[in-house]
C-alpha positions, 0 to 999 in steps of 0.5 A: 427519375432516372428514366425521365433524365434520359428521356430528356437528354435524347430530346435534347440531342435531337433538337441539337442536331436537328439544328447542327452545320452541314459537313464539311470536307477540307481541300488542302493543297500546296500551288505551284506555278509553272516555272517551280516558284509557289503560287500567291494570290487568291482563290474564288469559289463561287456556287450556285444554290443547292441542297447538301446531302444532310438536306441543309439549303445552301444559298448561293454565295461566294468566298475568297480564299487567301494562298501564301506561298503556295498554301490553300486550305478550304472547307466547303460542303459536299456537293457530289449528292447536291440537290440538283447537281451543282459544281463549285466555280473556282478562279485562280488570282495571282499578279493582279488578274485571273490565271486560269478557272476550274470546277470542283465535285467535293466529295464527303470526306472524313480526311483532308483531299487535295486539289487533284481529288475535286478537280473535274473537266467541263460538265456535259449534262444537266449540272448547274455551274456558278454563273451558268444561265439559270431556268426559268423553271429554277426561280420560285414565281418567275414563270407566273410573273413572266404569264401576267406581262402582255404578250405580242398580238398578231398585229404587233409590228416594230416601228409602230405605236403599241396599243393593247388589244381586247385580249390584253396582248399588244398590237400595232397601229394601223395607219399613214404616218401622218395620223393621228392615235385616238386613245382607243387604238384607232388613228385617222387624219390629225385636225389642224394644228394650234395656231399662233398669234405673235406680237399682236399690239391691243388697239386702244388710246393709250393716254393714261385713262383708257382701260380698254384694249382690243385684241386681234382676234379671240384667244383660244383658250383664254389662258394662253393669252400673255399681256407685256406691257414694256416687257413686262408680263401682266397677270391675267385677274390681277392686272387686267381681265379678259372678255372675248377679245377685250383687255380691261385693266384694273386702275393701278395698271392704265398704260401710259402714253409712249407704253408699249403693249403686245400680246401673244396667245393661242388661237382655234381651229386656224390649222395652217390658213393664213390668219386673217385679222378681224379688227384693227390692230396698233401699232404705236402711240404718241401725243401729237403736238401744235406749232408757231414755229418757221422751222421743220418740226416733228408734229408726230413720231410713230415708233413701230416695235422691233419684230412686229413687222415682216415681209408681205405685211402692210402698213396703212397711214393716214393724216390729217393737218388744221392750218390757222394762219392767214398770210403764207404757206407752208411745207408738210413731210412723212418720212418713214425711218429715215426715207421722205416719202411725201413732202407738199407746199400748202398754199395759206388757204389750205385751211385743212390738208390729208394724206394716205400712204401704204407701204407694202413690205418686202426683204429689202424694204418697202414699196409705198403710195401715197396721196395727198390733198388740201383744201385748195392743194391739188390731190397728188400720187406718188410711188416711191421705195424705202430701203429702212430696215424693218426688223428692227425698231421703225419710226414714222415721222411727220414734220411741219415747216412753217414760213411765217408765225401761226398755229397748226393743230397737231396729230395726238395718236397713231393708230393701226392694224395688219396690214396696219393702219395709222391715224390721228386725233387731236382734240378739236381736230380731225379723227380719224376712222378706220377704212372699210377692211379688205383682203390684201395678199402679198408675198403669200402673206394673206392680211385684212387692211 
């Protein structure tokens, strides 16, 4: 019994001390500053990882020390025999910054040392110091997490698009500054870029009835393709569907009369040509009117949105009067904005009267022909310039001036395209049919009229 109780108390200590504190040295010391009063402050020792002579790891860490009046007191473990060799980093802190840093070599000691038997100059070998660059080698795994980043490739060049190369290691680009970078690493010549179409007005009658619209070209993709409709966005499968370039909206969606419609979208392959457009394109509508009155009336009113037109573009008008009376003449004008670009005398036997006019824009304003003629009016030429501003809203007028009471059929729509197109319907009268298209240039602006 007694042989078995001290066989146990031997496991015992040994399971103790096999889990007991690392030994301890304590520095002891009273501070003085220079000019005799005693040190208050702090002391920092700071130390890099290491293992103590007992073998116990030691992890790098720091701790503050507290001096009054002038009194330091530390325990700190040996690390004379530390594995690898390190030093303890100490910082003095007094007035609120660092008065001066020093290295400790705390030996194994029984007794208390003071601050003159740790103190050491600057290392010159191998030492770690706390805060001192550590190696590459001294991080667990570091080494193997630095082999698996790629690495630069003979081909790497600063400034260039980085690809990686067959074996893993980065290279650069070769190529203009200009090209373009396939997803393989090649690059080459970019194909031409997206175009743009802006402020394309739907050609179509805007009466509350009509459902179907024609846009100028076919968008590319069809997702791109924004409908407002005074401003406000459609939904593209709520409000309207898209066939090639047709817009059909649902019922509940119809444009009334004196809506306005623009559309903007994406269109293919165009790079940076000039954009020619296939179709006509509207750029207002308005209901026309009749009259028996004696005085000037606006038969037709053609509001052209601000931002749709700009320099080099040109507008197309075209009209057609019915005269019903039977005893005098009357008076027809056009006036784009606030200019009168045509003004004729119809004779009572001017039964029916037509007219063209081509404004060619500009910066300052417009260049415009016209030509007109009657039943029995002769055809008439002029040139004249407008000086209306055009990047703003543009209204189109045509007016009537009659001399005596009887009936003239109006103008119902106006229509257009770019270089737009204007022209008129009025049920029971004359419709109008667009021109055969041509190309126009002017102002390096290329557009089918």
């Amino acid at each position: 019994m007694t042989m078995f109780s001290r066989t146990l108390f031997a496991v015992l200590l040994l399971a103790v001390s096999a889990h007991a504190a690392p030994p301890l040295t304590t520095i002891q010391d009273v501070l003085y500053k220079a000019d005799g009063t005693r040190f208050n402050g702090v002391v920092m020792i700071s130390w890099s990882s290491f293992e103590a002579p007992d073998q116990s790891a030691i992890a790098t860490q720091m701790t503050t020390v507290k001096v009054v009046d002038g009194n330091l007191r530390v325990q700190l473990v040996p690390n004379t025999a530390s594995n690898p060799l390190v030093y303890y980093s100490v910082t003095y802190n007094s007035d609120g910054r660092v008065q001066f840093s020093e290295l400790w070599a705390v030996p194994s000691s029984a007794q208390s040392l003071r601050i003159r038997d740790v103190r050491i100059p600057a290392p010159t070998g191998t030492e770690i110091v706390a805060g001192a660059p550590v190696q590459e080698s001294d991080v667990v795994g570091l080494i193997a997490d630095l082999g698996a980043r790629p690495l630069k490739g003979p081909a790497f060049a600063a400034g260039r698009v980085a690809m990686v190369n067959p074996l893993g290691s980065l290279d650069g680009v070769a190529g203009s500054p200009g090209d373009c970078v396939r997803v393989d690493g090649s690059s080459g010549p970019c194909g031409p870029p997206a175009s743009f179409m802006d402020g394309d007005i739907p050609s179509g009658i805007v009466d509350g009835a009509n459902t179907s619209f024609s846009l100028s070209a076919t968008p590319n993709p069809a997702a791109s393709l924004s409908v407002y409709r005074n401003g406000l966005l459609m939904a593209l499968g709520t409000d309207y569907s898209l066939t090639n370039r047709v817009i059909q909206f649902v019922p509940s969606d119809v444009p009334d009369p004196g809506d306005t419609l623009l559309a903007t979208y994406r269109l293919s392959g165009a790079g940076n040509t000039a954009q020619l457009f296939p179709s006509p394109q509207v750029l207002c509508s308005a209901t026309g009117a009749g009259t028996s009155g004696a005085s000037f009336i606006s038969l037709g009113t053609c509001t052209i949105p601000g931002g749709t037109l700009a320099s080099g573009d040109r507008v197309e008008l075209q009209f057609d009067l019915t005269h019903q009376g039977v005893v005098s003449a009357f008076t027809f004008e056009v006036h784009w904005g606030a200019t009168t670009i045509l003004h004729r005398d119809g004779t009572v036997n001017d039964t029916q009267v037509t007219g063209r006019a081509d404004a060619g824009l500009y910066v300052g304003g417009a260049q415009v022909s016209t030509q007109s003629w009657g039943t029995t009016l002769p055809l008439s030429a002029t040139i004249s310039s407008a000086t209306d501003v055009y990047s703003t809203a543009l209204v189109v007028i045509r007016k009537l001036d009659l001399t005596e009471t009887h009936l003239l059929c109006g103008i119902s729509r106006w229509c257009g395209f770019r270089s737009y197109y204007w022209g008129s319907s009025a049920g029971g009268c004359a419709f109008c049919q667009p021109s055969p298209l041509r190309a126009f240039r002017k102002d390096t602006r290329s557009f089918l009229s």
